[in-house]
C-alpha atoms as one frame of an Amber mdcrd trajectory, in Angstrom:
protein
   0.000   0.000   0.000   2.715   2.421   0.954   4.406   1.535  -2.484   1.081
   2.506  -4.420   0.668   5.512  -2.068   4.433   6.774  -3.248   3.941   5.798
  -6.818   0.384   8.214  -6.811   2.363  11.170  -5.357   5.222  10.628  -7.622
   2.886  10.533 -10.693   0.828  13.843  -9.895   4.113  15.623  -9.010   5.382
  14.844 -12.253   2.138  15.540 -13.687   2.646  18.767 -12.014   5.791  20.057
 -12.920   4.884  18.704 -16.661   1.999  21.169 -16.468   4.221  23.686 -15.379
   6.176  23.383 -18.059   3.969  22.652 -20.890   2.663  26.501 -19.881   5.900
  28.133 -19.372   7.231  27.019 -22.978   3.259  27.308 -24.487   3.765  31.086
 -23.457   7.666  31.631 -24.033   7.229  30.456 -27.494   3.722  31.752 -28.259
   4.589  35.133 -27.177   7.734  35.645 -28.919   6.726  36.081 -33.097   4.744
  39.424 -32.295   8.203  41.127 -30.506   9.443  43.693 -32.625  12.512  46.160
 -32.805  11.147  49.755 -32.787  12.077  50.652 -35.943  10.077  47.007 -37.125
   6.379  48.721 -35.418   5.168  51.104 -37.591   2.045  52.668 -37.338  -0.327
  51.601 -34.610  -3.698  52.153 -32.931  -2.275  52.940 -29.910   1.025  52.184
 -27.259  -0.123  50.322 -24.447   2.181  50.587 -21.544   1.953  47.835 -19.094
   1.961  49.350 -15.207   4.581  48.413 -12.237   5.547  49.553  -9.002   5.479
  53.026  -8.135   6.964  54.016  -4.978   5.175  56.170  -1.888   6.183  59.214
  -3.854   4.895  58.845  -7.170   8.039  57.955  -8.873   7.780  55.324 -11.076
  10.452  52.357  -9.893  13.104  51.106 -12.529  11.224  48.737 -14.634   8.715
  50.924 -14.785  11.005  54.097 -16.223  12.395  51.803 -18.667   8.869  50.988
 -19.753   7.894  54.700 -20.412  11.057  55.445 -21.960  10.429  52.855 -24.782
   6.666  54.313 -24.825   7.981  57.906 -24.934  10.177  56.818 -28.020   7.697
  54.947 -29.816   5.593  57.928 -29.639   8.093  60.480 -31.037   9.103  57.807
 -33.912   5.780  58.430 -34.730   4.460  54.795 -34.134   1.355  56.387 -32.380
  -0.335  59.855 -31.574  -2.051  57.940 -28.364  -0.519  56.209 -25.463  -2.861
  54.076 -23.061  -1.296  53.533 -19.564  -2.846  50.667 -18.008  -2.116  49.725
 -14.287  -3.348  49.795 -10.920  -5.168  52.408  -9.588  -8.260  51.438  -7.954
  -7.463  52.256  -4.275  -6.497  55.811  -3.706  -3.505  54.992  -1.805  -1.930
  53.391  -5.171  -1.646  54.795  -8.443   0.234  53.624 -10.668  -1.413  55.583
 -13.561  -0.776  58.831 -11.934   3.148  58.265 -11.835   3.235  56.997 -15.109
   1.288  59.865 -16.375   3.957  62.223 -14.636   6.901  60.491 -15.468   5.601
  60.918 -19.498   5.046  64.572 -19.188   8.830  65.191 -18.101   9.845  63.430
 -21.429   7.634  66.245 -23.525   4.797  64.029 -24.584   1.958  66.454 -24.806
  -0.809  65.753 -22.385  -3.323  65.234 -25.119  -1.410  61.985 -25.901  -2.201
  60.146 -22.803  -5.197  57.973 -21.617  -5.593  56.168 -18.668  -7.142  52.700
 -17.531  -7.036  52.582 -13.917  -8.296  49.044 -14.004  -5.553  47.329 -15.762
  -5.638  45.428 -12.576  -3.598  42.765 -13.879  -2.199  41.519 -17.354  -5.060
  40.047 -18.524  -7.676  42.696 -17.382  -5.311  44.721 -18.966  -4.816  43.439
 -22.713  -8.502  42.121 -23.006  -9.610  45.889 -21.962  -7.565  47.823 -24.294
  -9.191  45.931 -26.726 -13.090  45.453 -25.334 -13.316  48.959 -23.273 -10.956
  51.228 -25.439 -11.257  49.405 -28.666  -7.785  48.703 -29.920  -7.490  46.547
 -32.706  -3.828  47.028 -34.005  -1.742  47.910 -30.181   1.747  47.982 -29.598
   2.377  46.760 -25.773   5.146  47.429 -24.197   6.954  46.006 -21.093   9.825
  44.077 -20.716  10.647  40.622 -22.358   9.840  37.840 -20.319   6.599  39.988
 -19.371   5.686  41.045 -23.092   5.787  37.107 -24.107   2.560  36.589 -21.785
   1.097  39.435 -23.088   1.380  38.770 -26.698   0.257  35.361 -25.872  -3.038
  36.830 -24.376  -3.412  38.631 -27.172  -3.229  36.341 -29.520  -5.665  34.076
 -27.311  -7.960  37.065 -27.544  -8.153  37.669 -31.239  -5.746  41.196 -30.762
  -4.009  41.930 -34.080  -0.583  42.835 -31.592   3.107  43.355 -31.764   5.081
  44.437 -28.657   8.531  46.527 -27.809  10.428  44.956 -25.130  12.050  47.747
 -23.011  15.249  47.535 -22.305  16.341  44.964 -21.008  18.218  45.124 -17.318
  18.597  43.965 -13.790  16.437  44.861 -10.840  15.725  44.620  -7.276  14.132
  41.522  -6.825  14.803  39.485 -10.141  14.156  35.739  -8.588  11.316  36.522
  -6.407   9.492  38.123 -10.376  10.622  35.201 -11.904   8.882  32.788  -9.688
   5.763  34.471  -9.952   6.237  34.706 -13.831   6.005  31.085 -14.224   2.935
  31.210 -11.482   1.402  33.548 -13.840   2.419  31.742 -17.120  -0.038  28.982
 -15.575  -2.886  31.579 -14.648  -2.563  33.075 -18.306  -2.730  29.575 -20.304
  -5.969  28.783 -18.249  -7.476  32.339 -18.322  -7.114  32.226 -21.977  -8.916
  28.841 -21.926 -11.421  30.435 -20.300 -11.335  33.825 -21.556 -13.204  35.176
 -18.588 -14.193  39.076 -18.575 -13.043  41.130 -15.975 -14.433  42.492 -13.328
 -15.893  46.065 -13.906 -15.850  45.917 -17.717 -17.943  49.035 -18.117 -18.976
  50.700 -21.352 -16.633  50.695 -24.725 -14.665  54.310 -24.660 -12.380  53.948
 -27.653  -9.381  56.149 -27.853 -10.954  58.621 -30.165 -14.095  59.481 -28.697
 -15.150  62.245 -26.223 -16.138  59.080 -23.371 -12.062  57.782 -23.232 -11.129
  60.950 -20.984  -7.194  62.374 -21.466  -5.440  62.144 -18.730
């Protein structure tokens, strides 16, 4: 009995870890066709710029400065007259959106250039709402690699004619911890796109170029 217990533990673990991987290389390989170099893009609906961490202050942390930067040359290349920041800012004692927004303005994009979604409450909500609430059909994301892979491969799950522009790629803070939860979310992403579940507070369609999608 203790043999047979073993043998049933051994064979879901490896089940397991097979599942694991099965969605880690699913998304890693899925994801990767739709990365382009910037000067690859050309023109687009719209430059959707994942959100990060932004510290206490406002400031935008590392990752997420490199992710504007690319955004903030994309948009002077002439990829896009819109940018859509997407990130987390339900709670008024977190906005990402608001930092981003900031951080943009220093770099001279014009104010009239940037929208907000304040529920891009994760990388799902936020690809299947820059398509379903602000009516994108032909986005450039941007984020870094590893992150961009998932997204394209949402996209793609979602019908979202995409490309994406890695950031550049660096270091930071806290590399293994994000890496752990990447392949954690690598599994949430191949089920949710199973699934395709809408998120919570869809709300009404505001594309980019009507009077309801407010500027930020």
């Amino acid at each position: 009995m203790r043999k047979k217990i073993l043998a049933a533990l051994l064979f879901c673990l490896l089940l397991g870890v097979g599942f694991n991987e099965g969605c880690y290389w699913a998304v890693e390989i899925g994801g990767a066709a739709q990365i382009l170099a910037p000067e690859e893009v050309g023109k687009r609906d719209a430059i959707v710029v994942l959100g990060a961490l932004v510290y206490p202050s406002g400031e935008p942390s590392p990752m997420l400065r490199d992710r504007l930067d690319r955004a903030a040359e994309l948009y002077f290349s002439g990829v896009s007259d819109k940018i859509l920041l997407t990130g987390d800012s339900e709670k008024e004692s977190y906005d990402e959106i608001a930092g981003m927004r900031a951080y943009l303005l220093g770099t001279g994009v014009p104010p009239e250039a940037l929208f907000e979604d304040p529920l891009g409450l994760d990388t799902y909500d936020s690809v299947y709402r820059s398509a379903a609430v602000y009516c994108l059909e032909r986005p450039v994301y941007v984020t870094q690699d590893y992150h961009l892979r998932r997204t394209l491969y949402i996209a793609e799950a979602l019908g979202i004619d995409a490309v994406g522009v890695a950031a550049e790629q660096k270091s930071y803070p806290g590399d293994f911890k994000r890496w752990v939860r990447e392949n954690l979310s690598r599994i949430k992403a191949v089920i949710e796109c199973a699934v395709k579940p809408q998120p919570k507070n869809l709300g009404e369609k505001r594309p980019l170029s009507s009077p309801e999608a407010e500027k930020s």
